[in-house]
mmCIF file of the C-alpha atoms, coordinates in Angstrom:
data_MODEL
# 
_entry.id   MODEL 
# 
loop_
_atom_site.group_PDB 
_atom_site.id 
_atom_site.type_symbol 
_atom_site.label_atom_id 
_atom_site.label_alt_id 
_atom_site.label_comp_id 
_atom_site.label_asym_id 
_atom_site.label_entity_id 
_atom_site.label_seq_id 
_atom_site.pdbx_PDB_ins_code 
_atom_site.Cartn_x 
_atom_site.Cartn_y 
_atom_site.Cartn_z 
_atom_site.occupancy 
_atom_site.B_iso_or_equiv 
_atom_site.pdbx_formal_charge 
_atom_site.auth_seq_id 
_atom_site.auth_comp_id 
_atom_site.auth_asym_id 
_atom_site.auth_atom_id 
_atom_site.pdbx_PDB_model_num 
ATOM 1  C CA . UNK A 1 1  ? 0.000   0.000  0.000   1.00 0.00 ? 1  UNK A CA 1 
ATOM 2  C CA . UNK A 1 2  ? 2.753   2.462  0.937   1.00 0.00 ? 2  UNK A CA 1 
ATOM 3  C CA . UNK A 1 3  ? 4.523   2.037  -2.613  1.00 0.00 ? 3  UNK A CA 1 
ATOM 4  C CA . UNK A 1 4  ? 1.121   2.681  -4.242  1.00 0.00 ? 4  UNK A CA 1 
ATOM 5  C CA . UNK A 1 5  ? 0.769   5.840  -2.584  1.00 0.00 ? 5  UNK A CA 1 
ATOM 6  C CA . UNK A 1 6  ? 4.437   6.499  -3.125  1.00 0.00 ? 6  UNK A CA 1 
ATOM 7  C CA . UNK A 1 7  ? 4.014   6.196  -7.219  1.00 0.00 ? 7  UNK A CA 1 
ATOM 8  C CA . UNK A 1 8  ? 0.818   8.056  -7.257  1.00 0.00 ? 8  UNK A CA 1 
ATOM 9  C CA . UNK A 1 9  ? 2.467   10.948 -5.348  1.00 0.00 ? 9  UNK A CA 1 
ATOM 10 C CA . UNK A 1 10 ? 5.451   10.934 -7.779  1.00 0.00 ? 10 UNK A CA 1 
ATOM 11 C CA . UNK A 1 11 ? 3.361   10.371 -11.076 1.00 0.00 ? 11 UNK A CA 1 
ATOM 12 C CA . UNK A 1 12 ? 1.002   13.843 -9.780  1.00 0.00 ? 12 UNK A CA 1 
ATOM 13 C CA . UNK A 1 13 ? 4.292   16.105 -8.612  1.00 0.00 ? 13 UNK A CA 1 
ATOM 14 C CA . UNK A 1 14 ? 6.281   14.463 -11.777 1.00 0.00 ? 14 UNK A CA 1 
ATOM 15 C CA . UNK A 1 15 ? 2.864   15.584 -13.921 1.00 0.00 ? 15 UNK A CA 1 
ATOM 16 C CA . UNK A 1 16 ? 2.794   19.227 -12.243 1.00 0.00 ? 16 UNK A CA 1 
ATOM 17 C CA . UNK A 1 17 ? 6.049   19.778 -14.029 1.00 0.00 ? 17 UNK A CA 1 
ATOM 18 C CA . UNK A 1 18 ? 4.684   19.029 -17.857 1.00 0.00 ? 18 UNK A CA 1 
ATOM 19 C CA . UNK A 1 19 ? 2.955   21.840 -19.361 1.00 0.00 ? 19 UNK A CA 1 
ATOM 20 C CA . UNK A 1 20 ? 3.195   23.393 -22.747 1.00 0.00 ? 20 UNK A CA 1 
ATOM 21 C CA . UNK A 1 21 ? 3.547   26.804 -23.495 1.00 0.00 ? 21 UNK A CA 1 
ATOM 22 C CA . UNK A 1 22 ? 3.805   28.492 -26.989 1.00 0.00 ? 22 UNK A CA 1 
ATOM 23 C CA . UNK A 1 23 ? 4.064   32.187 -27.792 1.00 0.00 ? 23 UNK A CA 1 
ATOM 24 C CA . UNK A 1 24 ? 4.354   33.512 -30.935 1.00 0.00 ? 24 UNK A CA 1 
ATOM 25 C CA . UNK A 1 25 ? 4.100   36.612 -33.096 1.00 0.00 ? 25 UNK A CA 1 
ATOM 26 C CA . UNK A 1 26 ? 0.351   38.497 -34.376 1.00 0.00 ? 26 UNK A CA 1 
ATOM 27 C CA . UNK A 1 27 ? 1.407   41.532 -36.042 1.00 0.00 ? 27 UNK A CA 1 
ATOM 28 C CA . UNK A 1 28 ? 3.985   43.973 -35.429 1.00 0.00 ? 28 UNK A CA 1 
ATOM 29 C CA . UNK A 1 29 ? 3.492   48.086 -37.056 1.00 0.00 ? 29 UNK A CA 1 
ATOM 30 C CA . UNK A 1 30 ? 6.106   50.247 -38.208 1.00 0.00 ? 30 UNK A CA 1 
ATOM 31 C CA . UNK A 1 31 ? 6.322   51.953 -35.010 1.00 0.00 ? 31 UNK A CA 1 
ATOM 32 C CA . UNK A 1 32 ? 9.568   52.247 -32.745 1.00 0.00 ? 32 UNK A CA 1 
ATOM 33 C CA . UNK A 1 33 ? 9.511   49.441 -30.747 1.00 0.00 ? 33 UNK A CA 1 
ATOM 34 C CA . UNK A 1 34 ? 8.224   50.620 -27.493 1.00 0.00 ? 34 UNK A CA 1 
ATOM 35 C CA . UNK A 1 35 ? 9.289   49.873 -23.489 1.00 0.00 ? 35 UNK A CA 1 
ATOM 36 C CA . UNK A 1 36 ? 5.955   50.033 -22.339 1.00 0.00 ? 36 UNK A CA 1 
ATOM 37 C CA . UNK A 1 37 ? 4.312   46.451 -22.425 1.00 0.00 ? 37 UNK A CA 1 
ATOM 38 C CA . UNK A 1 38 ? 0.998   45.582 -21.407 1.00 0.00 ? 38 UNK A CA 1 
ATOM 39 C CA . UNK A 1 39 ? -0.760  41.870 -21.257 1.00 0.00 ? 39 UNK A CA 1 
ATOM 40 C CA . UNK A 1 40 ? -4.259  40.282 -21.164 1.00 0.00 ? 40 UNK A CA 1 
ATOM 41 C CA . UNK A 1 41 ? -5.014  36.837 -20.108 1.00 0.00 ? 41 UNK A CA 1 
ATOM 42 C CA . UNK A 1 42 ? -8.246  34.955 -19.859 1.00 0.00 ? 42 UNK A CA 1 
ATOM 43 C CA . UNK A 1 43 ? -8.157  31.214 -19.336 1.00 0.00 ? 43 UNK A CA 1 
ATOM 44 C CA . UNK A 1 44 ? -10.285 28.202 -18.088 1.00 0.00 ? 44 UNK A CA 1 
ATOM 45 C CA . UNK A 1 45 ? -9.986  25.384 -15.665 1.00 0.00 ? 45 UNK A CA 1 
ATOM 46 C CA . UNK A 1 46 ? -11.083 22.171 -17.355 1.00 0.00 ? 46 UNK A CA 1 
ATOM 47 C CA . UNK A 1 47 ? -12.543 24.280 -20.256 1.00 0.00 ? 47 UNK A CA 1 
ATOM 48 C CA . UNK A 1 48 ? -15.455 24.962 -17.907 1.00 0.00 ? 48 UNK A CA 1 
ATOM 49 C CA . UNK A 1 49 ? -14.733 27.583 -15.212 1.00 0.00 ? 49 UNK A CA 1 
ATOM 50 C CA . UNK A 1 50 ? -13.644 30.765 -16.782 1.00 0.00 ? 50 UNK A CA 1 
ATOM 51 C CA . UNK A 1 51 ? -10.886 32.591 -15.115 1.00 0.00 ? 51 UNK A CA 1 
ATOM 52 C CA . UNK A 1 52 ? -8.887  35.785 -15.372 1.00 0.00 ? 52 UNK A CA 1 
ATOM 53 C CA . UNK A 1 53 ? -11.582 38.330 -16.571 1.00 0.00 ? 53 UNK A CA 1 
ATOM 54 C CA . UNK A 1 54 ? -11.913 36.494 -20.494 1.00 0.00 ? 54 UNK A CA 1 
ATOM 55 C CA . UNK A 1 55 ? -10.768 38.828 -22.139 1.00 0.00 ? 55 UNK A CA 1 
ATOM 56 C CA . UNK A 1 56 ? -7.774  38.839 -23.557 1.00 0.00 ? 56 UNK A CA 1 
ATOM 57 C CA . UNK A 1 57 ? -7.837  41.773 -26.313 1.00 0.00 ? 57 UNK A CA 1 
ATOM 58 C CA . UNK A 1 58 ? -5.331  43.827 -27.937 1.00 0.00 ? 58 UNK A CA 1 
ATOM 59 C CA . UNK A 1 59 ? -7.515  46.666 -26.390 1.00 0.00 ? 59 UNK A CA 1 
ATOM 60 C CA . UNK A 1 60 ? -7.493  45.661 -22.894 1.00 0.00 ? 60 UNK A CA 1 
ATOM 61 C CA . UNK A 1 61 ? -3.567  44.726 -23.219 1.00 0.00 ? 61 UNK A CA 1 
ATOM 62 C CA . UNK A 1 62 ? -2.728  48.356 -24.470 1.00 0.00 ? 62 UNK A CA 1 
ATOM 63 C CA . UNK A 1 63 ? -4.776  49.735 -21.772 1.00 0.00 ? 63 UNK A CA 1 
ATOM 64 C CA . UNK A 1 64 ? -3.173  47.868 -19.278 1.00 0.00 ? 64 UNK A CA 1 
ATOM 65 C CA . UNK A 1 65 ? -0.127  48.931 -20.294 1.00 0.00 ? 65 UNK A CA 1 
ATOM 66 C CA . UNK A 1 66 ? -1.134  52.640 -20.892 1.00 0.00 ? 66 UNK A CA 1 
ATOM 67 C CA . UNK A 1 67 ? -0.306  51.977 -24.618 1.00 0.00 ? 67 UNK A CA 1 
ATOM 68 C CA . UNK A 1 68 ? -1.423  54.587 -27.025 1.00 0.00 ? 68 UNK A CA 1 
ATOM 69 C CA . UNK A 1 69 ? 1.108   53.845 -30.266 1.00 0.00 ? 69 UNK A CA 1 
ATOM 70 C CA . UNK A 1 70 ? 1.272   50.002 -30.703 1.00 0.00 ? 70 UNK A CA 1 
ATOM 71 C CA . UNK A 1 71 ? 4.556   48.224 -31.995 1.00 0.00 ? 71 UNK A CA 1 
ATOM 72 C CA . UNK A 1 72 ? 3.897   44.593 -31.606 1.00 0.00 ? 72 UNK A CA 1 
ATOM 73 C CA . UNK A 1 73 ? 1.245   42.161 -30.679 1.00 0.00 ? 73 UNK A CA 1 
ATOM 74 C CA . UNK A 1 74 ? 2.121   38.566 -29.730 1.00 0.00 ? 74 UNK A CA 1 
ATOM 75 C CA . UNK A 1 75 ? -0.082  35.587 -28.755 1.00 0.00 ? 75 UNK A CA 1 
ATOM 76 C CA . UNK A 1 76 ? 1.083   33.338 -25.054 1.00 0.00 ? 76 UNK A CA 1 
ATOM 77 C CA . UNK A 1 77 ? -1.570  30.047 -25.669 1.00 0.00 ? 77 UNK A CA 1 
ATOM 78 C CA . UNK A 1 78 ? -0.780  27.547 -22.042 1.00 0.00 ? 78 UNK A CA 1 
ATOM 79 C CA . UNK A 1 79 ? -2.105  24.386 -21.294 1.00 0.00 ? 79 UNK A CA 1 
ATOM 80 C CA . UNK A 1 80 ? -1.383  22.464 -18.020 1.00 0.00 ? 80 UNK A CA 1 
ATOM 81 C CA . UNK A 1 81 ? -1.992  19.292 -17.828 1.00 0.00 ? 81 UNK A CA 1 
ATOM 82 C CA . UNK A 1 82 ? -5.432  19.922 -19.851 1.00 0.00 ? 82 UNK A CA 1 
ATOM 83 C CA . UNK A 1 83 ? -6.667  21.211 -16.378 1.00 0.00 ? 83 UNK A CA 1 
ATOM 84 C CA . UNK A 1 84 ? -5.762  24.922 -16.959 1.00 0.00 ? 84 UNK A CA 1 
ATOM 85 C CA . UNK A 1 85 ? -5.773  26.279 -19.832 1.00 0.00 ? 85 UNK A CA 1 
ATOM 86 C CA . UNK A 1 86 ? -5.627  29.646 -21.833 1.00 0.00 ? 86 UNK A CA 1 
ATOM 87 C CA . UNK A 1 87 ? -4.284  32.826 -23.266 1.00 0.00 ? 87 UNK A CA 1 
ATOM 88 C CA . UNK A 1 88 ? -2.320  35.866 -22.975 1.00 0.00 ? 88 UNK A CA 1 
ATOM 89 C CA . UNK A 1 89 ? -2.000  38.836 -25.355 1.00 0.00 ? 89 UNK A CA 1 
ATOM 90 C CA . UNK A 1 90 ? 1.328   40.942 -25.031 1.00 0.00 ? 90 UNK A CA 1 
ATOM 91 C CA . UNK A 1 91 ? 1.602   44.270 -26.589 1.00 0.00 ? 91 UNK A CA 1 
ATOM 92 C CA . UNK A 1 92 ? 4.432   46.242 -26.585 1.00 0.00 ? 92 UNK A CA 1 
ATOM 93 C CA . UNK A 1 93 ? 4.798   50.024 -27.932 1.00 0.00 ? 93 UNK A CA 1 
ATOM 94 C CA . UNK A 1 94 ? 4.632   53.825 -26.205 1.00 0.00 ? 94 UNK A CA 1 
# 
C-alpha cells in the first residue's frame, strides 16, 4: 500500500512539471519598438470555469499597459496538464 501511494504521489508532482507553453508573433506596425508592455489573459480550468476576466484583447492589453502607439502584438496560448488552460495577449509600444 505504501509504494502505491508512493508512485501516485510521484506520477502527480512528476505531472505538475509538464505543461506546454507556446508564444508567438500576431502583427507587429512600423512603429519604434516601445518599453511600455501591457498583457491580457483569460483562461479556463477544465474548459469549464472561466478565469482571469476572459478577455484577452489587444484593447485591454494596451490599456493595461497605458499603450497609445502600438509596436507589436504577440499571442502566449498555455495548457497544463489539460486542467488549466488559456491565453495571454502581449503588446508592446509607447
Amino acid at each position: 500500500m505504501k509504494k502505491t501511494v508512493l508512485i501516485a504521489s510521484l506520477a502527480l508532482l512528476m505531472g505538475l512539471f509538464f505543461s506546454c507553453s507556446s508564444t508567438g508573433p500576431i502583427t507587429a506596425t512600423s512603429n519604434e519598438l516601445g518599453s511600455k508592455v501591457g498583457t491580457s489573459t483569460a483562461g479556463s480550468i477544465l474548459g469549464l470555469i472561466p478565469i482571469g476576466g476572459g478577455d484577452y484583447s489587444i484593447q485591454s492589453a494596451a490599456k493595461e499597459g497605458g499603450i497609445t502607439k502600438i509596436s507589436t502584438v504577440d499571442l502566449k496560448k498555455f495548457n497544463y496538464l489539460g486542467i488549466w488552460a488559456g491565453c495571454t495577449t502581449i503588446v508592446t509600444g509607447e
